[in-house]
KOLZAPA-950279 format. One record per residue (C-alpha): z, x, y. Coordinates in steps of 0.1 Angstrom, whole numbers, padded with zeros to 4 digits, always signed. Example, Ala and Ser with C-alpha at 12.3 -4.5 7.8 and 13.67 -1.06 7.14 Angstrom:
2
+0078+0123-0045
+0071+0137-0011
! end
This chain:
315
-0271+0412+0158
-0253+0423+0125
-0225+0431+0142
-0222+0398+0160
-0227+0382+0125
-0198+0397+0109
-0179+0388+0140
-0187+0355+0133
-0178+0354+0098
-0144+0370+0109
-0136+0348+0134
-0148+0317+0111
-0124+0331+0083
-0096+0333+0103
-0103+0298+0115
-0103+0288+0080
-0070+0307+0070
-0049+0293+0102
-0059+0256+0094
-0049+0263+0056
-0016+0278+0069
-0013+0245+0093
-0020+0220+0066
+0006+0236+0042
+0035+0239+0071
+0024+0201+0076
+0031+0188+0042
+0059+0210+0036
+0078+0196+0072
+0070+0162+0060
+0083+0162+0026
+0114+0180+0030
+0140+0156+0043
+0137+0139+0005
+0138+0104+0025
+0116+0084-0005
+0149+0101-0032
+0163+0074-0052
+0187+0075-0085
+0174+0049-0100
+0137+0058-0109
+0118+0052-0139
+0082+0061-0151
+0058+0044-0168
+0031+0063-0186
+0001+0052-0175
-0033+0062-0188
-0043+0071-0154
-0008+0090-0144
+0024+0083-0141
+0036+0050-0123
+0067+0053-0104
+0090+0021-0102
+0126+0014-0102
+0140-0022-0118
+0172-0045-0108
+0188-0072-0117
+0190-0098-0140
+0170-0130-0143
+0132-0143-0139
+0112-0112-0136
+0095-0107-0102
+0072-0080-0093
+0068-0067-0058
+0039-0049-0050
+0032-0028-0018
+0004-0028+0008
-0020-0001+0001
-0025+0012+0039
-0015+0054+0044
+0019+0056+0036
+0028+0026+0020
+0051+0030-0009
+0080+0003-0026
+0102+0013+0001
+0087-0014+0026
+0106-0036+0002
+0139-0018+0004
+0155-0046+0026
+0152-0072-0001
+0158-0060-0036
+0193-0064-0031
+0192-0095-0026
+0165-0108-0046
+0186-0091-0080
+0210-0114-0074
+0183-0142-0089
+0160-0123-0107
+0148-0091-0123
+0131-0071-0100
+0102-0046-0105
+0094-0024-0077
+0069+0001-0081
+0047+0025-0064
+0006+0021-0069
-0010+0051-0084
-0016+0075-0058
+0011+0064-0036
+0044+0070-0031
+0062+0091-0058
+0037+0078-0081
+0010+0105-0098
-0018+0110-0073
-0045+0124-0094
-0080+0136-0075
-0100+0104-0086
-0118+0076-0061
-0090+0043-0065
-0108+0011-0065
-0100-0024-0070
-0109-0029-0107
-0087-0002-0112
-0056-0011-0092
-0061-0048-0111
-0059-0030-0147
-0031-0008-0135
-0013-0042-0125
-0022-0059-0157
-0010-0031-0181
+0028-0029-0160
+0035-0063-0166
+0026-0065-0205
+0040-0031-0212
+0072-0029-0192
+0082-0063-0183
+0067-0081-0212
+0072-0116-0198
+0055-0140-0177
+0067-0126-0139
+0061-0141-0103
+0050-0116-0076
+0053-0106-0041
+0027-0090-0027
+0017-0073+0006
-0018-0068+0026
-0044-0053+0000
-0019-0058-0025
-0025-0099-0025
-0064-0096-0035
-0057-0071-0067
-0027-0097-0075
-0056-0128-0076
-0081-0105-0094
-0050-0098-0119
-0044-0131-0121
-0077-0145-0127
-0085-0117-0153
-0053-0126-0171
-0035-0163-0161
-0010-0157-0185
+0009-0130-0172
+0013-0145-0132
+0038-0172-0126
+0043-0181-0083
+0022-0157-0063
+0035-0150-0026
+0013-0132-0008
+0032-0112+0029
+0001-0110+0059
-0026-0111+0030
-0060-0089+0036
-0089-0108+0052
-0112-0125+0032
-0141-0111+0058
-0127-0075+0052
-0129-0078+0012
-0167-0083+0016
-0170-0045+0035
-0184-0025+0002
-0190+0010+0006
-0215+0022+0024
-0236+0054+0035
-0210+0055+0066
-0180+0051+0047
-0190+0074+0019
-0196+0104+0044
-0156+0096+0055
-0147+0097+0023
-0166+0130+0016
-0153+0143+0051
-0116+0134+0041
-0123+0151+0006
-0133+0188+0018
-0104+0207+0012
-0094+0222+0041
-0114+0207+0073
-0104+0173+0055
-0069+0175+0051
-0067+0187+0081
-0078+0154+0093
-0060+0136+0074
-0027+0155+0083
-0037+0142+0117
-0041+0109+0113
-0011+0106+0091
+0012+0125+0114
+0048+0116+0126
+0035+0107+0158
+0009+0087+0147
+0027+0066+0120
+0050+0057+0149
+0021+0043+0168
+0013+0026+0142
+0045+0006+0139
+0049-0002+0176
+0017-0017+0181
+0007-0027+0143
+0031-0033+0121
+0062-0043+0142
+0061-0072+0172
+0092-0055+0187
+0093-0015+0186
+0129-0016+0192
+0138-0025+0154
+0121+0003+0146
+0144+0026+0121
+0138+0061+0118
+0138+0061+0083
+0108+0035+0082
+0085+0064+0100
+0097+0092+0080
+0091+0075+0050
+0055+0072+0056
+0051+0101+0065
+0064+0118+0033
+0049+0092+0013
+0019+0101+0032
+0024+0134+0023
+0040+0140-0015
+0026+0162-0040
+0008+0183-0013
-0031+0180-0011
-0033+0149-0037
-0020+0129-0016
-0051+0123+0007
-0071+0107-0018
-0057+0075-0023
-0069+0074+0015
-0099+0087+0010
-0112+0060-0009
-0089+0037+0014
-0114+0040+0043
-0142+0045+0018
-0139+0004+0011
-0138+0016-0021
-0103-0008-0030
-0119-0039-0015
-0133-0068-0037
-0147-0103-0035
-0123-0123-0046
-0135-0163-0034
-0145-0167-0069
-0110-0158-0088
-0094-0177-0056
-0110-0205-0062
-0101-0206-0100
-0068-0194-0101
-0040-0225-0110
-0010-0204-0103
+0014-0217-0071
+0003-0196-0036
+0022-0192-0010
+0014-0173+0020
+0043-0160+0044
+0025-0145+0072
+0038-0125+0107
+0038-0148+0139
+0017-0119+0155
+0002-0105+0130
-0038-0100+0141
-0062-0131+0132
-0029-0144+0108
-0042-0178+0116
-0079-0178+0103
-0068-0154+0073
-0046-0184+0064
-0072-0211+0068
-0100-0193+0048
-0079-0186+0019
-0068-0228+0019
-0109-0234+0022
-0114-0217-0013
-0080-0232-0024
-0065-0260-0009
-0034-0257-0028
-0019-0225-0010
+0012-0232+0010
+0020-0214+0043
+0048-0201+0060
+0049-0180+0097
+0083-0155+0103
+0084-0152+0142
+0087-0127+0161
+0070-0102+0133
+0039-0087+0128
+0024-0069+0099
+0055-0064+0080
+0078-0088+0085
+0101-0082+0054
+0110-0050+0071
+0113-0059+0107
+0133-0092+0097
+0143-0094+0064
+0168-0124+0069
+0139-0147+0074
+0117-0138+0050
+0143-0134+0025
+0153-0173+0032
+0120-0180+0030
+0113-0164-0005
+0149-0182-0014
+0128-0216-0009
+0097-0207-0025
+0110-0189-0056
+0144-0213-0066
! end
């Protein structure tokens, strides 16, 4: 029997030590191609870490702020800053905990993606800016802009989160994920899984682009080293992701925010149509706008429309 045990404990250590070595091949193979590089970065000390974001242009200031699902970074934005400098000065910058931002080993919620939000805008563009924002980006933006009114001028919101999906809080279910995802080993091995080349591209066909044919490369791989910067660290931004613990009720600040709204949502993006409808019940001044032909991210399946759209909105 003791000999059976320490065969066990062997085995179970080895185990251990060839997932370890797995996860390490996996972030190191998904970083190295340097796709999310970029010349023109700045920092901005934050209290929290260091925010990533680049600036360009001259102009009305205009902030664009990423979705918040695995992966995301300012690069789903890549197709229009050119563009949008032309006008305006544009901020583009990466959450803490995503992108080439500082991912520290903390849970991200709401309340602190909102103060994060806040601080950028009075400390490093110092004016009154408008905003584009995508997915769980658009309820921090409201909360933002209901905390302070002053800082927000027109809000445009890209395939904004349900209001249905805001009300999931954390609960015991979610927290066990979220301490699953945390173990160190067992954990990121999950999460190297689930955030793998092959499953990022899944993800795009069947989620975030209506046709899988204008899918670039470069979109995948930048997910998946987004996904997969500054090694370990990188997984808890997701862990408290499908924890619920960056979702908020926000019918209240909806309801009293003044600012100008307008939604631009994907002709096929899932339940678009009700998502639209129950943020006009709790403020019937939002204006609405549909990009055929796209799904969950339009601005980088066709950024022609959406870019002549946003020319409308924000002249």
């Amino acid at each position: 029997m003791k000999q059976k045990g320490k065969t066990l404990v062997v085995l179970a250590g080895l185990a251990v030590s060839t997932i370890h070595v797995i996860n390490k091949m996996q972030y190191t193979h998904s970083t190295v191609r340097n796709v999310l590089a970029c010349s023109e970065n700045n920092y901005y000390e934050w209290r929290f870490g260091k925010i990533r974001y680049t600036k360009k242009g001259s102009g009305s200031p205009l902030l664009l702020l990423h979705d918040l699902t695995p992966g995301s970074s300012s690069y789903e934005f890549h197709k229009l800053v050119n563009e949008l400098s032309k006008t305006n000065e544009v901020y583009a910058l990466d959450f803490l905990g995503y992108g080439l931002s500082d991912k520290p080993n903390m849970t991200f919620t709401n309340y602190l993606y909102v103060q994060m939000v806040s601080d950028f805008v009075k400390n490093v563009i110092g004016k009154r800016t408008d905003v584009i924002a995508t997915g769980d980006a658009a309820p921090i933006c409201i909360m933002t802009c209901h905390n302070d009114p002053e800082i927000f001028g027109k809000l445009i919101f890209i395939n904004p989160k349900n209001l249905f999906d805001l009300n999931k809080i954390p609960s015991k279910r979610t927290k066990a994920l979220k301490l699953l995802f945390d173990a160190p080993i067992l954990g990121t091995f999950i999460y190297n899984l689930i955030t793998s080349k092959s499953a990022f591209e899944k993800t795009f066909h069947e989620e975030y682009f209506y046709n899988p044919a204008k899918v670039e490369e470069k979109d995948i791989l930048s997910y998946v080293e987004a996904a997969h910067l500054t090694d370990y660290n990188s997984k808890y931004s997701f862990t408290s992701y499908v924890g619920n613990y960056i979702n908020a009720n926000i019918i209240h600040a909806l309801k009293e925010i003044n600012n100008s709204i307008c939604i631009v949502g994907g002709e096929h993006e899932s339940d678009i149509e009700n998502t639209v409808d129950n943020y006009k019940y709790y403020n019937s001044s939002i204006e609405h706008t549909t990009v055929a032909k796209t799904k969950h991210l339009p601005h980088l399946e066709n950024p022609e429309a959406v870019l002549k759209a946003l020319n409308i909105y924000l002249a």
